[in-house]
C-alpha positions in Angstrom: 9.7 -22.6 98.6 6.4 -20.4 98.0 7.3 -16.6 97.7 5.4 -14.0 99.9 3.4 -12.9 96.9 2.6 -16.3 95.8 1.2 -16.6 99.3 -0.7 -13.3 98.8 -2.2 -14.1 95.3 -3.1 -17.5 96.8 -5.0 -15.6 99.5 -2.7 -17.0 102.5 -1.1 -15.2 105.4 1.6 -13.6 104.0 4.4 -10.3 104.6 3.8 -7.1 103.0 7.1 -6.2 103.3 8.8 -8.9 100.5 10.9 -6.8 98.5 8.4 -8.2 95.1 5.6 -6.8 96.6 7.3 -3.7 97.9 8.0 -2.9 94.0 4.6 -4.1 93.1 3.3 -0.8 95.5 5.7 1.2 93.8 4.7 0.7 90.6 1.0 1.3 91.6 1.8 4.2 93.2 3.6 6.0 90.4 0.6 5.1 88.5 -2.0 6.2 91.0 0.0 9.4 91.0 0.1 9.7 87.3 -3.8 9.5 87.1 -4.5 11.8 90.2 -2.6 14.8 88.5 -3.5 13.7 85.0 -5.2 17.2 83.4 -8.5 17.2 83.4 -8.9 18.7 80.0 -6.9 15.6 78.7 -9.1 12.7 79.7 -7.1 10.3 77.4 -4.1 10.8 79.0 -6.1 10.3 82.4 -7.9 6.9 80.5 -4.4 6.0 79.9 -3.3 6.5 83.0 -6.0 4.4 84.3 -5.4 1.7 81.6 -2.1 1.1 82.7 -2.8 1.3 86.7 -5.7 -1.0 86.4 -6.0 -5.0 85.4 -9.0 -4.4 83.2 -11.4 -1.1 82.7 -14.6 -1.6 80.3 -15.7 1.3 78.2 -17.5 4.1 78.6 -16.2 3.6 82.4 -14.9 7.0 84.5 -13.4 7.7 87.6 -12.8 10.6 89.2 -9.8 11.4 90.9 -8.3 11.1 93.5 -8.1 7.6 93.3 -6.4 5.6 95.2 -5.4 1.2 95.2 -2.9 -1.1 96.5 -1.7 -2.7 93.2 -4.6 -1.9 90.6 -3.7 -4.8 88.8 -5.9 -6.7 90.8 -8.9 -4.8 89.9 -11.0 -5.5 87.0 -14.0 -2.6 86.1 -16.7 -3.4 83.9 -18.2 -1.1 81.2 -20.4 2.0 81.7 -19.3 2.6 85.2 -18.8 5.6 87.1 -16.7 6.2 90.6 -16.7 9.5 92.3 -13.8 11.2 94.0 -11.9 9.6 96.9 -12.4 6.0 96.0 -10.1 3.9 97.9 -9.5 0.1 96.5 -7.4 -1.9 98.5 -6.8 -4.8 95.7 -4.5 -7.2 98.2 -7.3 -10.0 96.3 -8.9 -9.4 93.3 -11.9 -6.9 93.3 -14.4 -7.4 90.5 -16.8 -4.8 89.3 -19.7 -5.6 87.0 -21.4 -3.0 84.1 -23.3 -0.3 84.8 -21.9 0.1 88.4 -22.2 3.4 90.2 -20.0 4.3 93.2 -20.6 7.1 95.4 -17.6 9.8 96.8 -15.4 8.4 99.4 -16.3 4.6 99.1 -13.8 1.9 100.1 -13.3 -1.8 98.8 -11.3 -3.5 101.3 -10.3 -6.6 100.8 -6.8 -7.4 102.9 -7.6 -8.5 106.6 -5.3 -9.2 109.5 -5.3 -11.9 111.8 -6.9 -11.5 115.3 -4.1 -13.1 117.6 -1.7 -10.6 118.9 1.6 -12.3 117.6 0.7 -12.7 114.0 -0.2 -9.3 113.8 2.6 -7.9 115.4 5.2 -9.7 113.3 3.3 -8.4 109.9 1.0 -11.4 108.3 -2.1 -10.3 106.8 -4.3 -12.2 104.1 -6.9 -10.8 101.8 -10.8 -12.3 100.0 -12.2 -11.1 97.5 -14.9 -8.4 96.5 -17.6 -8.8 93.5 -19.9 -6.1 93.0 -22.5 -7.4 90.2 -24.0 -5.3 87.7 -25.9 -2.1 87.9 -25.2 -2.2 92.2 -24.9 0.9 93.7 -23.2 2.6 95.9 -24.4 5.3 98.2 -21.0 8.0 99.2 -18.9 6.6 102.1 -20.2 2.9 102.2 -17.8 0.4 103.1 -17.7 -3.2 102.0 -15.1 -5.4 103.4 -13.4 -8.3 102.9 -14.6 -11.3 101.0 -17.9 -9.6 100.2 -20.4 -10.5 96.8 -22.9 -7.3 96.4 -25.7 -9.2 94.2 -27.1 -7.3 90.6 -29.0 -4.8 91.0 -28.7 -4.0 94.6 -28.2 -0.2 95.9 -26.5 0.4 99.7 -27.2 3.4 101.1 -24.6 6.1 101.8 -22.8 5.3 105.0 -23.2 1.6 105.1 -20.9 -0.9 106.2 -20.6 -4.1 104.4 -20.0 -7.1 106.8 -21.7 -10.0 104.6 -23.0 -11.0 101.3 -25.9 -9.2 99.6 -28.7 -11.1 97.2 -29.5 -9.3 94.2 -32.1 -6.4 93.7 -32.6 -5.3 97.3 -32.0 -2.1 99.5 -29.2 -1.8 101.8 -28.7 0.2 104.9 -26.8 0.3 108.2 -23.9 -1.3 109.9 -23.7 -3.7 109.3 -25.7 -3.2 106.2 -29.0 -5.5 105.8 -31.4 -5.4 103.6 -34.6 -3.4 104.3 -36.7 -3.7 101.0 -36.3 -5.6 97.5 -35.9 -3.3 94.5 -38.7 -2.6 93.2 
């Protein structure tokens, strides 16, 4: 028999609510929790903090709390990036995050989704798809990219936007749903 979080890690419909997975959000949490009140003349104990929250963080990479994930283990930061305050990462799938990526105040990656019929979603299943930003994207404060969503290299999305679809590399995003309006120049 397949577990509820093998069903979430394989991207199926799955319960939140599996006592695995309930400790999983615990664990996070404490962590989360350890970062967000980390002092901020101690940034290695806050890089620690981060270290141990998060399934892989490149260097030179910062992030400003507070910060806030489902598991962090299912989030993997490349080098020389920066996220502002209020980030909120909702790793149910895996969210990948090239170099060089800059992301604005109050940005969310969210990647779990919930059925559409009534009775599913009443009774609790939910499934999640993954987010990839590429290298050197950016993103403008408050955008929102959801579920299953690649943002190509290079590509900036202005503040505010909502990210319904894929992005190619090296344009201009704006709106909601976010399109692109000009190629990077």
């Amino acid at each position: 028999m397949t577990s509820m979080k093998q069903r979430m890690l394989a991207g199926e419909l799955y319960q939140a609510g599996d006592p695995e997975i309930v400790a999983d959000l615990a664990r996070a949490a404490r962590l989360m929790e350890r970062f967000n009140t980390s002092p901020a003349d101690d940034p290695g104990a806050r890089l620690a903090a981060l270290r141990d929250l998060l399934g892989a963080v490149g260097d030179d990479t910062w992030i400003r709390p507070p910060f806030y994930c489902d598991y962090g283990s299912r989030i993997r930061i490349g080098p020389r990036c920066f996220v502002n305050f209020n980030a909120v990462f909702l790793d149910v799938a895996p969210i990948s995050i090239g170099a060089d990526v800059q992301i604005g105040p109050n940005v969310q990656l969210l990647t779990p989704t919930h059925p559409v019929e009534p009775e599913p979603r009443r009774t609790k299943w939910e499934s999640a798809t993954p987010i990839t930003l590429g290298d050197n994207v950016w993103l403008g404060g408050g955008v929102i990219v959801l579920a299953g969503v690649n943002v190509g290299a290079n590509t900036v999305v202005g503040a505010g936007a909502v990210v319904t679809r894929d992005l190619p590399p090296n344009v201009v995003a704006l709106g909601n749903p976010a399109r692109p309006v000009r190629p990077v120049e």
